[in-house]
C-alpha angles and dihedrals in degrees: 000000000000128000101258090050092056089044090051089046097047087040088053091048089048084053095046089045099057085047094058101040081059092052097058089047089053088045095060146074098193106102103202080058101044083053092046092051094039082056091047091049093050097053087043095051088044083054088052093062094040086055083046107060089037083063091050094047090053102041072054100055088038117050093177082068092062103075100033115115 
């Protein structure tokens, strides 16, 4: 498995993650959790756009990663 694939993989579990830590937030009544999983969201969603644009920078200095699918 290549780098950018890794990357992409790692990139779409960041991004499942923060859904479904809003989802639990969205799912309870219990303040002190709804505020821990709203945090949790937030720094996953912050390490979605670092992976991001990790994933940018290298698709730039490959070209060969930009049309893999």
């Amino acid at each position: 498995m290549s780098t950018i694939n890794k990357l992409e993989q790692a990139l779409a579990g960041a991004k499942g993650l923060a859904a479904q830590f809003k989802t639990f937030s969205l799912d309870t009544d219990d303040q002190n959790a709804k505020q821990m999983f709203n945090q949790l969201a937030t720094t996953t969603e912050n390490m979605v756009q670092q992976i991001q644009a990790r994933v940018d920078f290298v698709k730039s200095e490959e070209p060969q990663y930009t049309q893999q699918k």
